[in-house]
N, C-alpha and C positions, 0 to 999 in steps of 0.2 A: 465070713471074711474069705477071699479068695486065696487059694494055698501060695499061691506065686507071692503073693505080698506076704504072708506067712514064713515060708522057705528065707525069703531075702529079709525078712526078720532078726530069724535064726544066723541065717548065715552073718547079718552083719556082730551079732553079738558073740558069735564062736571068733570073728575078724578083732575084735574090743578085747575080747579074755586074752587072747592070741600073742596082742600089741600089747598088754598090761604084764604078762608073765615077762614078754622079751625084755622089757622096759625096767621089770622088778630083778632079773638075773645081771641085766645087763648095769645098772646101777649097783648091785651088790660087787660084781668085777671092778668097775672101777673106783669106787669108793673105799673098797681093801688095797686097791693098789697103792691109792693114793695115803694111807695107813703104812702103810708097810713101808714105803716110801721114807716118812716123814718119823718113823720110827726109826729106819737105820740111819739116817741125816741128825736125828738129835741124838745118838748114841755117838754117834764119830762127833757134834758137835761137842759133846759133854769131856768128852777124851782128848780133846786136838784142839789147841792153839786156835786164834785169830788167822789168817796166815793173808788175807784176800789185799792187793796193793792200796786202793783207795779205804778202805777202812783202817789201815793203821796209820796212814798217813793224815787225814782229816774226819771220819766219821768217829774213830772211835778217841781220838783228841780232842774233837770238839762235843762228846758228851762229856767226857773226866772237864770238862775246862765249865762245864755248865754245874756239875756238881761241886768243882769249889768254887767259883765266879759268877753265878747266876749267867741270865742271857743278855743281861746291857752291855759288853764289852766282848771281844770277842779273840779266839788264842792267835797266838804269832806262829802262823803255817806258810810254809813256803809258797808261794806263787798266789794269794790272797784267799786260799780255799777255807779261810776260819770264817766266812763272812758269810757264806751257803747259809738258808734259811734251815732253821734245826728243831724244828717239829720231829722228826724222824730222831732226831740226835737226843731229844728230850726224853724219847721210850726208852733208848737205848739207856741213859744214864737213869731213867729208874731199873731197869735189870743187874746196872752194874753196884747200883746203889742197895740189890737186894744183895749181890755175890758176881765177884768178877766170872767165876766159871761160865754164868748165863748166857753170857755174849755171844755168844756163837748159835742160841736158839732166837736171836732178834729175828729171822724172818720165818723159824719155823712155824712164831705163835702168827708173824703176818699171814701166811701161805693159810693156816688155821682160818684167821680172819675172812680170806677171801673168796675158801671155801663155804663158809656159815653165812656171809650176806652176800653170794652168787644165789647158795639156796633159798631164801629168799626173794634175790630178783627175779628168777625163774621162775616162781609161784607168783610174783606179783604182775608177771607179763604170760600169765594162762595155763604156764606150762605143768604138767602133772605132778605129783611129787617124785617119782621115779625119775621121770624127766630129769626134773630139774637138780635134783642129786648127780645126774651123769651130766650136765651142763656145768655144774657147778667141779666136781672132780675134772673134768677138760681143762677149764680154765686155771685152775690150780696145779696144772702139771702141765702148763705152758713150759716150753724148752729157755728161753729166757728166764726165767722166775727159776726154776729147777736149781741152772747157776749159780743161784744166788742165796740158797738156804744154807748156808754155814756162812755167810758174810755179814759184814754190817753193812750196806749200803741201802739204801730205801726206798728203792723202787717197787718192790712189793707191796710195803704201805701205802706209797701213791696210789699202787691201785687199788688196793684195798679203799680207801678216802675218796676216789674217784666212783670206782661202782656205791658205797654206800650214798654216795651223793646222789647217785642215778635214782636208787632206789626208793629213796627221802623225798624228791621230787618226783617220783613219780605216781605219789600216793600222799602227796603233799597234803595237808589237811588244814584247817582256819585255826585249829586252838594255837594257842602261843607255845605251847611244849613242841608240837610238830615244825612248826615253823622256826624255833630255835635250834632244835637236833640241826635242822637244816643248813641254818648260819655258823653251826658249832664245825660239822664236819669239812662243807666248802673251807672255812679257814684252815682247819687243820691242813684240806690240799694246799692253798695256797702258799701255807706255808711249810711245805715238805721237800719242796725244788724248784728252783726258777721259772720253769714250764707252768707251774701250780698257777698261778693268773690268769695265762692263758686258758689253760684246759678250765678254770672255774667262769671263766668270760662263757665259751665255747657252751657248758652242761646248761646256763643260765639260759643259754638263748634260744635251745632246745626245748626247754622246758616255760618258754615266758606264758605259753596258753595256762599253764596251770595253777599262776599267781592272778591270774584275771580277777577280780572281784573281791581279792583281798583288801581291806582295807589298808593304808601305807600305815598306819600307826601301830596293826600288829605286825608288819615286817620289821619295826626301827631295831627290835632287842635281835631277828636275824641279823641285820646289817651291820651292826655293831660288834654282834660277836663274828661275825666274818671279819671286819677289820682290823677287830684288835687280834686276835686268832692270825690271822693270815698276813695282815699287815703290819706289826708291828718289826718284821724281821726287814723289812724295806725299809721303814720309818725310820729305824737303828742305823742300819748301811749308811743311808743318807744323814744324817745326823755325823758317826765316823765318820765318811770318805766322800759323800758331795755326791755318791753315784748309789742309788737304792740297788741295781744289781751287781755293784763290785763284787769281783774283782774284773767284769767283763769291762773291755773298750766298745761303748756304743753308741755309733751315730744314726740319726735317722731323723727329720725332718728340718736337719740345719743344727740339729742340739749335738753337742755333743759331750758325752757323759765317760771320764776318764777313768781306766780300772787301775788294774794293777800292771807294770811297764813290764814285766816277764809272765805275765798270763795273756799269750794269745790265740786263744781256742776257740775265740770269735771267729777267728780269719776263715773257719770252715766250717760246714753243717754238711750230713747227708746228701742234699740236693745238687750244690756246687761240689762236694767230691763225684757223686755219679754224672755228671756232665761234664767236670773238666778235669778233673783228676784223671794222671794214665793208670785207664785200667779200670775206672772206679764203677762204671756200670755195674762191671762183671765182680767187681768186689764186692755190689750191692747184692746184684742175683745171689751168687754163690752164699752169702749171711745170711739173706733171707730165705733161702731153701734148706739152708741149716738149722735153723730155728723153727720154721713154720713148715715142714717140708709137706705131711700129710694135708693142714690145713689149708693151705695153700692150693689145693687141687679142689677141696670143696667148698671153699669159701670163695674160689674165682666161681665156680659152678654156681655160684649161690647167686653171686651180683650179677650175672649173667640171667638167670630165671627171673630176678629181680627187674634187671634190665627190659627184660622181655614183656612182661607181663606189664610194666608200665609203659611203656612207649609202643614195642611190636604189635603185642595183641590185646592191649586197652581193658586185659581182665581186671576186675575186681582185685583192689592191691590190700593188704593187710597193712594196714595205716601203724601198727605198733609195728612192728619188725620192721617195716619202710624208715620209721622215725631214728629207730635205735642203732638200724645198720646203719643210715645217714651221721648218726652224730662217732660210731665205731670208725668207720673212713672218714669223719674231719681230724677226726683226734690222732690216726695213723696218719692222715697228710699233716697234721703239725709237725710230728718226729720229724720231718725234710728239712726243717730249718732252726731245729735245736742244736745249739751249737756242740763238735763231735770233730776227732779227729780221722783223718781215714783209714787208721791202722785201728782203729777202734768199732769201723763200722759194723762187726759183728758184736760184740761187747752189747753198743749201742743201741743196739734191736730190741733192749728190754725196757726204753721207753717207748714202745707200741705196746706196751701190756693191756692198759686200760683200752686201747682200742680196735685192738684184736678182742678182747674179752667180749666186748660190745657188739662185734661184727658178730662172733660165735652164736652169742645169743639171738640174734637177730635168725640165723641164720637155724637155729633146734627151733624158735615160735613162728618162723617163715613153715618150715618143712612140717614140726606138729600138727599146725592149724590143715594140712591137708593130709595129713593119717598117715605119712610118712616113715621108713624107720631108720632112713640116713642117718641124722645125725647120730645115733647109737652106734652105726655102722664106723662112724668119723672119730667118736670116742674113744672105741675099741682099738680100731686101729693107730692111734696115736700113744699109747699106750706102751708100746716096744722103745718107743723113742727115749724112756725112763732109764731102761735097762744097762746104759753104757756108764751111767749116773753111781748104779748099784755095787758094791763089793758085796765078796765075801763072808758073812756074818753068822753064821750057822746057829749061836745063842739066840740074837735077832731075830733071826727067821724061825728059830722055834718058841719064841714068845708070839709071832705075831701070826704063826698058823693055831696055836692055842687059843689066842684071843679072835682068832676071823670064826674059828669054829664052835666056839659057845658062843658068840654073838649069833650066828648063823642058827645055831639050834634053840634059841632063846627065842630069834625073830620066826621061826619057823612053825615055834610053839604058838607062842601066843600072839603070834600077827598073820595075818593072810596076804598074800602079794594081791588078792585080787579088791585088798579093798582100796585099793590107789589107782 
């Protein structure tokens, strides 16, 4: 065998050990962070009040209203906000049903959630396990989502519900158990907030290659539990008020569908404040560079390579990361015409969760698949963003350098970083 093919042997497998160590450290970083994190967030939850405006006024009403009323009726909340689909409202009122104190960990165990089926998605689109643990911690310390872990509101779930759906479909199988998780979870999106139809229209038509061949009769028990699941909180609306999304005023093709006469939050969405709002451009920039500031630099980076590589220079395109970033940018241009106020526009950046999440990953199985160590790099560095989040907690922080450092010496014993 000639040494030249020998040496670059060598050399590529000292480049593999290399990339496996960074990949194994750099996973251990942020998945303590995101620990630690979420440790001092359920300790001030467990201690402090509610306090967040839309959860006292409708999220955590409309679960107490589900534990004495069931969901066929709905509470008397000002400006028609008792009528929001309450899948979300349902977990909340089993926590408050276990002990009112819990409430304030409603999005700790989401945020939980979204790190355990991100990891997941990332092993089911190539990516290594180390990988996909710092793929998985990114997304779960998105700046929006962050906001939101001592609150009740549900946007965290949504995306939780949204990626397990991704995931469900993407690995969709013919038995009827795989195929009902499926119809099980899309409902739950649908029915978790108004967007929830859309974004399940959106995942379905992304995914219609991989229902091909299915016969319809094992789909009917999916289809039904999406309906009843998803649609029964429209079906209700309608039945109450003549309008499946009261309390919205909405016209569109000549129909028009009457909400509630003092909720008018229709009148504006994202898109019409950034174009005709004074100012709203720069309202828009300025939120979104709040929220997304790092990601923002490599994720334009990313659709840019992307860009390149399909149109400029006609390379070989990685058909998964092409699909997944495709359907992450349809689901962040939905956010443009969710209805939102302008003073809100920042607030409102945390329905892009699911499709920032979506673009991220596109963008760790885009850069992986070419031996890459960006995305690590992009991990790391968003990570600071956590810190302005953090107090003081000195008990905290000595429970969770305790618990980072016998896990650390437990993984260290009896696991190897090089076997991932």
């Amino acid at each position: 065998m000639p040494f030249g093919i020998v040496r670059n042997g060598i050399v590529m497998c000292n480049f593999i050990s290399f990339m496996k160590r960074v990949e194994y450290f750099t996973a251990t970083i942020c998945v303590w962070a995101l620990i630690y994190f979420l440790a001092q967030q359920s300790y001030l939850g467990l201690v402090s009040p509610a306090a967040e405006i839309d959860s006292l006024v409708y999220h955590i009403p409309i679960a107490r209203h589900i534990l004495t009323h069931g969901w066929s009726t709905v509470p008397n909340i000002e400006q028609g906000w008792g009528y929001y689909p309450a899948v979300g409202e349902t977990i909340l009122a089993g926590l408050l049903l276990i002990s009112g104190s819990l409430m304030n960990l409603f999005n700790i165990l989401a945020v939980a959630l979204v790190f355990f089926v991100s990891v997941l998605l990332g092993k089911a689109f190539g990516l290594r396990p180390n990988s996909s643990l710092v793929y998985a911690a990114a997304v779960s310390l998105l700046q929006p989502a962050l906001r939101l872990v001592n609150t009740q509101t549900v946007d965290i779930w949504f995306q939780f519900f949204a990626l397990l759906s991704v995931l469900l479909l993407t690995s969709v199988r013919k038995s009827l158990s795989s195929l009902l998780a499926s119809g099980i979870v899309l409902g739950l999106l649908a029915g978790t907030k108004y967007s929830g139809p859309f974004v399940v229209l959106l995942i379905l038509l992304f995914f219609r290659r991989n229902y091909r061949g299915i016969q319809f009769s094992r789909l009917v028990p999916a289809i039904l539990s999406l309906l009843v699941l998803g649609g029964f909180w429209y079906v209700r609306n309608w039945f109450l008020s003549g309008n499946p999304f009261f309390p919205a005023n909405l016209k569109f093709f000549g129909i028009s569908l009457r909400g509630e006469t003092s909720n008018s939050i229709t009148d504006w969405f994202p898109l019409k404040t950034a174009l005709f709002y004074p100012g709203g451009f720069r309202i828009f920039l300025t939120s979104l560079v709040s929220e997304y500031a790092v990601w923002l630099v490599f994720l334009g980076y990313f659709l840019l390579r992307l860009f390149a590589d399909k149109v400029v220079r006609k390379a070989p395109e990685s058909k998964e990361a092409m699909r997944i970033t495709l359907l992450g940018v349809t689901l962040f241009v939905l956010y443009f015409f969710i209805p939102g106020w302008p003073k809100n526009m920042l607030s409102d950046l945390r329905y892009t969760l699911p499709g920032i999440s979506l673009m991220i990953l596109g963008f760790f199985v885009y850069f992986s698949a070419k031996k890459s160590s960006l995305p690590l790099y992009a991990a790391v560095l968003s990570l600071p963003y956590t810190f302005p989040l953090l107090t003081h907690h000195p008990k905290v922080a000595l429970v969770a350098a305790f618990a980072f450092l016998s896990t650390f010496l437990l993984q260290n014993t009896f696991f190897s970083h090089d076997d991932n």
